[in-house]
C-alpha positions in Angstrom: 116.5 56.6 13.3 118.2 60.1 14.1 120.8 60.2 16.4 119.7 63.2 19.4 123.4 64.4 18.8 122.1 65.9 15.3 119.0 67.7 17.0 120.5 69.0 20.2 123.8 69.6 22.0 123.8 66.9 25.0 126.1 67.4 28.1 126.5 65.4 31.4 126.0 67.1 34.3 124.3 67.7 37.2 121.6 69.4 38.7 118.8 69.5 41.6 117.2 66.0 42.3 113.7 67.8 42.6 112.5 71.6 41.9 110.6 73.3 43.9 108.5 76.2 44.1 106.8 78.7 46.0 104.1 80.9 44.7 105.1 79.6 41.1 109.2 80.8 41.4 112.0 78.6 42.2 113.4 77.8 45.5 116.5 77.0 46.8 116.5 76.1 50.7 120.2 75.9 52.6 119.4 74.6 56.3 121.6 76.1 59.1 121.6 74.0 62.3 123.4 75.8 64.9 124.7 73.8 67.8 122.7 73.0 70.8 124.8 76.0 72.8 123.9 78.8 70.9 120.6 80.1 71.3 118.0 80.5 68.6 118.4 84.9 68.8 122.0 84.7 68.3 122.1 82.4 65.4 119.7 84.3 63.4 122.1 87.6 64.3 124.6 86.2 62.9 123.2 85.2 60.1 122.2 88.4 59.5 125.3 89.9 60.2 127.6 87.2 58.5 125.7 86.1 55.9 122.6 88.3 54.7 124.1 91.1 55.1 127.2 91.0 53.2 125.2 89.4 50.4 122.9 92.4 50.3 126.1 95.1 50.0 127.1 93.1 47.0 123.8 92.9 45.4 122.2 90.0 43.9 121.2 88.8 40.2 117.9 90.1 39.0 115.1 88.2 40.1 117.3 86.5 43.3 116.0 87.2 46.7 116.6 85.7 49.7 114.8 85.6 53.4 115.0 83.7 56.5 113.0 81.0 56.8 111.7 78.3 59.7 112.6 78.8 63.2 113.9 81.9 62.7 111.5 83.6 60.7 108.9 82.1 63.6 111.3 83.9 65.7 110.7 87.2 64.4 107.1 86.8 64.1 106.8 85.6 67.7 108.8 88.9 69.1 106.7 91.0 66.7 103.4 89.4 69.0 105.5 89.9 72.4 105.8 93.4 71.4 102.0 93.8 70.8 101.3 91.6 73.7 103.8 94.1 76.3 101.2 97.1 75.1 98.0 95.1 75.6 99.3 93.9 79.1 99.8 97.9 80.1 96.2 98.6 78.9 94.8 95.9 80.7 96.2 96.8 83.6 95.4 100.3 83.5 92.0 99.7 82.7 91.7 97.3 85.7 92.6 100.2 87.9 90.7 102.8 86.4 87.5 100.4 87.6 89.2 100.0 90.8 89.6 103.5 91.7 87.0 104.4 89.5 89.2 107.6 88.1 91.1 107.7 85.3 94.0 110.1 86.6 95.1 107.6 89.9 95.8 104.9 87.6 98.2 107.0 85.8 100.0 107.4 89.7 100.4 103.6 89.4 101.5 103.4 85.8 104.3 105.5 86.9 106.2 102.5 88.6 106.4 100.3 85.1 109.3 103.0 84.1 111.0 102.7 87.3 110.5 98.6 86.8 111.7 98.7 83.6 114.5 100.5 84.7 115.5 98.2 87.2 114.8 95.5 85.0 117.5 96.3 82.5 120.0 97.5 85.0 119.4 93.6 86.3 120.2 92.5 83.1 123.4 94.2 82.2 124.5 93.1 85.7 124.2 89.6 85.0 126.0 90.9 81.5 129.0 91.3 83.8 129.1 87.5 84.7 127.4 85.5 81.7 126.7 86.7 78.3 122.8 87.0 78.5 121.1 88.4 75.2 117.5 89.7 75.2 115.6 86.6 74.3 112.0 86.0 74.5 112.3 84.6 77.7 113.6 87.9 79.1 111.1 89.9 77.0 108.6 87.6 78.5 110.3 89.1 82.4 108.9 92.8 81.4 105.6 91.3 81.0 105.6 89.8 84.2 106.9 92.7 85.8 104.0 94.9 84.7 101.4 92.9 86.9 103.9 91.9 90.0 104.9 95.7 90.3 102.1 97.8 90.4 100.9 96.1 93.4 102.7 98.3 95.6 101.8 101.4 94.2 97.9 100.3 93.9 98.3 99.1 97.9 99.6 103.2 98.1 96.8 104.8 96.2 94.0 102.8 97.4 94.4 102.8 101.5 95.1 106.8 100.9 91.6 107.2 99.3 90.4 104.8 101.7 91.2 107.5 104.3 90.5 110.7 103.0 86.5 109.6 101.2 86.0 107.0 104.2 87.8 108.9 107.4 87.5 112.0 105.9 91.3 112.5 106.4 93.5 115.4 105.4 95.5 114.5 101.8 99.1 114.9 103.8 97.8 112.4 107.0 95.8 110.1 104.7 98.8 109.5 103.3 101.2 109.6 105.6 98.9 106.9 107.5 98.2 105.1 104.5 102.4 104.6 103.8 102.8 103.8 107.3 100.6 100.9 107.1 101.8 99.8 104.2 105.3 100.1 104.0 105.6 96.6 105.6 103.5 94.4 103.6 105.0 96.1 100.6 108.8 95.0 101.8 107.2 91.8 102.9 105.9 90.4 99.8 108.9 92.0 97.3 111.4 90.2 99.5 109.8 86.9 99.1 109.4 87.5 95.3 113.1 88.6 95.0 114.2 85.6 97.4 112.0 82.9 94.8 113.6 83.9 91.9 117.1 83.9 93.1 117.4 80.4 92.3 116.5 81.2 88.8 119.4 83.5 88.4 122.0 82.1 90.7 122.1 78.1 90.6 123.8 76.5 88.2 122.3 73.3 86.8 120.6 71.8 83.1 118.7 74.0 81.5 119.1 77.2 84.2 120.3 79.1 81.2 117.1 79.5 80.0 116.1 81.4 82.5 118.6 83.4 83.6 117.4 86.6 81.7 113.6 86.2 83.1 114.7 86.4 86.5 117.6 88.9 86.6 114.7 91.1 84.6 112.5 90.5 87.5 114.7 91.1 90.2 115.9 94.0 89.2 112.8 95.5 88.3 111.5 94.6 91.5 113.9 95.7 94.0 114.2 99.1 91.7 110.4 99.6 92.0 110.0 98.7 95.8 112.7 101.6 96.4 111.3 104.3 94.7 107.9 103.6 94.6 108.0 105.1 98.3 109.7 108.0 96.9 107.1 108.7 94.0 103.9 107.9 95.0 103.2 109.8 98.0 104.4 112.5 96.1 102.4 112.2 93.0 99.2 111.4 95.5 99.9 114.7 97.3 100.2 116.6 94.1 96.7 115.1 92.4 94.5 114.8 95.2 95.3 118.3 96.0 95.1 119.6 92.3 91.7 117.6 92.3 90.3 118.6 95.6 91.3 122.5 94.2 89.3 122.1 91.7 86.5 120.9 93.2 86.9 123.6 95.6 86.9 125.9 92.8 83.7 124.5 91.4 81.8 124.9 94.2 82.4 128.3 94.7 81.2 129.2 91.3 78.1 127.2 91.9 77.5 128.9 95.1 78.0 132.4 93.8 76.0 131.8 90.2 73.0 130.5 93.0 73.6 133.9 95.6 73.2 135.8 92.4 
């Protein structure tokens, strides 16, 4: 019998209960729970900030990396889709017009007002800034989204009852729509007061779980009370200035044709 002392140096101590490993390399996993007050987006910041950060300016060993992992690194992949999903919603949406006015340039009018929205949507959210801390979560990201099909439907009300009146009653561009904004101008207040008034509660009562969604409706109501301002003051406007270029143009057009027959 040989003593293992003679074949080996032997030590006590300690050491991970299990390994484990990920595409063949070692792991380590250190779990963060934040408390139940402190939303997912501002934990993972200051992680990054506090943590990540601070060990990347120092550098690490040769083979050591390090990345966020579980809800937060769902987090980023979920914000990376809202991102894609905030383009796809403005493409169907300008699509969907394009069929309804059967033009490409009008829906370009309409898209005008997401801007303006968007605008009004931030300026919402930095007031409520001034009261409660409010970051921009996915639940507020999620508000612009919203906003792009709520606040084109005053601008496409605009468009459409001014081409209404100039291919239907054969109106002048200035009187279709002056007509057309005088008809409308009360159904547009109309239904953006009673979406501004149902998400109040969102923003101003207090109670369990209104945190949450705080930043979705501040984003709304801003952006909607923005857009129902100045979409008055663009539209017309932008309507004149196409229909006019267009109907010049087709005026243009017609000449030629008529001259290149008298010849």
């Amino acid at each position: 019998i040989v003593p293992v002392g003679n074949l080996a140096d032997v030590r006590e101590t300690t050491g991970p209960t299990e390994i484990q490993r990920i595409d063949r390399s070692r792991t380590m996993t250190v779990s963060v729970v934040p408390k139940g007050s402190i939303p997912l987006e501002e934990a993972a910041e200051l992680l990054e900030r506090e943590v990540l950060a601070p060990l990347r300016k120092k550098g690490l060993p040769e083979g050591v990396r390090f990345r966020l992992g579980g809800s937060a690194d769902k987090l980023e992949a979920t914000w990376n889709e809202m991102q894609v999903d905030l383009l796809l919603a403005l493409i169907i949406v300008f699509l969907v017009m394009a069929v309804l006015f059967e033009s490409f340039i009008y829906p370009w009018i309409v898209m005008l007002t997401v801007p303006v929205a968007a605008a009004g949507g931030l300026g919402g959210l930095a007031l409520l800034n001034t009261y409660v801390a409010q970051s921009l979560d996915m639940l507020t990201m999620l508000g612009f989204v919203i906003l792009i099909g709520i606040v084109v439907n005053n601008a496409i009300l605009l468009v459409h009852q001014t081409l209404f009146h100039i291919r239907e009653d054969g109106m002048t561009v200035n009187s279709a729509i002056e007509t057309a904004t005088r008809n409308r101008i009360r159904p547009i207040f109309m239904s953006t007061l009673t979406s501004v008034f149902g998400m109040l509660p969102l923003v101003a009562f207090p109670g369990a779980g209104s945190e949450l969604y705080r930043g979705l409706g501040s984003v709304v109501l801003g952006g909607l009370s923005l857009s129902a301002i100045l979409t008055m003051a663009i539209v017309p406007p932008m309507m004149s200035i196409t229909v006019g270029v267009i109907e010049r143009r087709k005026q243009r057009k017609e000449l030629a044709a008529e001259t290149a027959t008298a010849q």
